[in-house]
N, C-alpha and C positions, 0 to 999 in steps of 0.2 A: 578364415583364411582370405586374404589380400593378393599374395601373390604366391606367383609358382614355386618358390623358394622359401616359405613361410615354414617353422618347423614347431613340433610342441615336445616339450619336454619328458623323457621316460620314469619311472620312478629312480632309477640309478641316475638321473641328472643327465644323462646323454641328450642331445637335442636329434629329434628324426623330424625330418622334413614328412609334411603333413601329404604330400602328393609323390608318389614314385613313379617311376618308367619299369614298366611289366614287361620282359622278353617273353614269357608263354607266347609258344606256337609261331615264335619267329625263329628261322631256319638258322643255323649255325653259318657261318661265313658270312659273305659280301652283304647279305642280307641283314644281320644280327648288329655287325659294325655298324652300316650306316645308320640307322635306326638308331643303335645308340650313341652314337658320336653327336647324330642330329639331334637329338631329344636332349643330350649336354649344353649342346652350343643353343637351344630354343629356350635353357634355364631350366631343365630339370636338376636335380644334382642327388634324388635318390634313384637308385636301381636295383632294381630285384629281379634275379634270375633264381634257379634251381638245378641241380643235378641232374633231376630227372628232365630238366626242358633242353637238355644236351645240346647247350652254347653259351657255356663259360667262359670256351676258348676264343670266341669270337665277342663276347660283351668284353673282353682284357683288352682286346687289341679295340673296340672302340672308345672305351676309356682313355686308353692310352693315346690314342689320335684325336682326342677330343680338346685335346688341350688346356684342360684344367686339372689343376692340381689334386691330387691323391686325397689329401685332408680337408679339403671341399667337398667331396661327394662322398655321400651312403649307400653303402654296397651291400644289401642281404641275397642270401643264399641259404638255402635249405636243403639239410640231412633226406636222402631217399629213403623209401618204406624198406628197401633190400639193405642195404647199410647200417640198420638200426641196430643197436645193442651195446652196448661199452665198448672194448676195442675198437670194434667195424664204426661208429661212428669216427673215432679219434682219428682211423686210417682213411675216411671218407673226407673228412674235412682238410686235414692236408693235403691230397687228390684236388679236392675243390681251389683249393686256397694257388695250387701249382699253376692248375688254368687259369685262374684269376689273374694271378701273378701280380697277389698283395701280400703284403706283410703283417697285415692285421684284417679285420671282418668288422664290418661295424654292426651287423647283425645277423646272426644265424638261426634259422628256426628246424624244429623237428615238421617236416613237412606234411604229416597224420599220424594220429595216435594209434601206432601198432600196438594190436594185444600184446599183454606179456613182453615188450621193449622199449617199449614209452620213457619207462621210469631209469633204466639202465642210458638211456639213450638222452636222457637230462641229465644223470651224473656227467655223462663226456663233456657236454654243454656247461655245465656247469664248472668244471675242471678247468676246458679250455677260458674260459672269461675269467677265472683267479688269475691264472698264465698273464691276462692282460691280450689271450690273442683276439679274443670277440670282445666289441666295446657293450653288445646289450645280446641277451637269448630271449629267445622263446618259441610261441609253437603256432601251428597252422590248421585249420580245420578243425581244433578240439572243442570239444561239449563240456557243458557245464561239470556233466561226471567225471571226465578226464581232465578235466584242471583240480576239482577238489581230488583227486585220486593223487594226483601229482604231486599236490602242496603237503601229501602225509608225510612224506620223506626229502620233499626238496630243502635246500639250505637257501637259496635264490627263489625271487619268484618270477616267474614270466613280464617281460616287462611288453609282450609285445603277442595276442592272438590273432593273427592275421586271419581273417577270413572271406570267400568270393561275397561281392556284393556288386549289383551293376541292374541296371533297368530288365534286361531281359529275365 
């Protein structure tokens, strides 16, 4: 990686930029927008929020005041551990998608592998990306055992395990 903008390709052919802007533990409002508007306009152009970091509503309107086009930037968001299961994600992810106040997802993950809804909770995922509404899924925090547990019944595979990694 060369520059901040630099992306590598998923196995679906989607291109994700190799560096994202992480909202964890930055406050919804005045604080969430600048932050991310700044991080747009410094050349980010991936962002990932969650449900559970409760500022959606506030990463849409920095987006949106950011001044770069929609089809430029990559946008993930991840299913919460209460939301997991078939319906509750499908009704979780439109919820997310409102606050966002996007038309599509460029990537959605299940954001830990709940016992017993893991697999239920990749069907939605997987449902919604046929749809064309998520351009790539996958999952966050999961172990080797909950990926091959996954891959018994998945039709897709994960094109994306996100997991913490940082000096500390």
């Amino acid at each position: 990686m060369k520059h901040v903008q630099d992306t590598t390709t998923l196995h679906n052919g989607v291109k994700m930029p190799w560096l994202g802007f992480g909202v964890f533990k930055i406050k919804d409002g005045d604080e969430v927008v600048h932050a991310v508007k700044t991080a747009i306009q410094a050349g980010y152009r991936s962002i990932d929020t969650a449900k559970a970091y409760n500022n959606e509503t506030g990463v849409a309107q920095g987006i949106r005041e950011s001044g770069v086009a929609r089809e430029d930037l990559f946008i993930t968001t991840k299913v919460w551990n209460s939301d997991q299961g078939y319906e509750s994600t499908l009704a979780a992810f439109e919820e997310s998608m409102k606050r966002l106040e996007l038309e599509y997802l460029d990537l959605y993950l299940i954001h830990w592998p709940v016992k017993g809804k893991y697999k239920d909770t990749w069907r939605a995922l997987e449902k919604l990306n046929k749809e064309g509404r998520i351009r790539a899924i996958g999952v966050s925090n999961f172990q080797i055992h909950h990926l091959e547990d996954l891959m018994i019944d998945a039709t897709i595979k994960p094109a994306v395990n996100q997991v913490e990694l940082h000096p500390c």
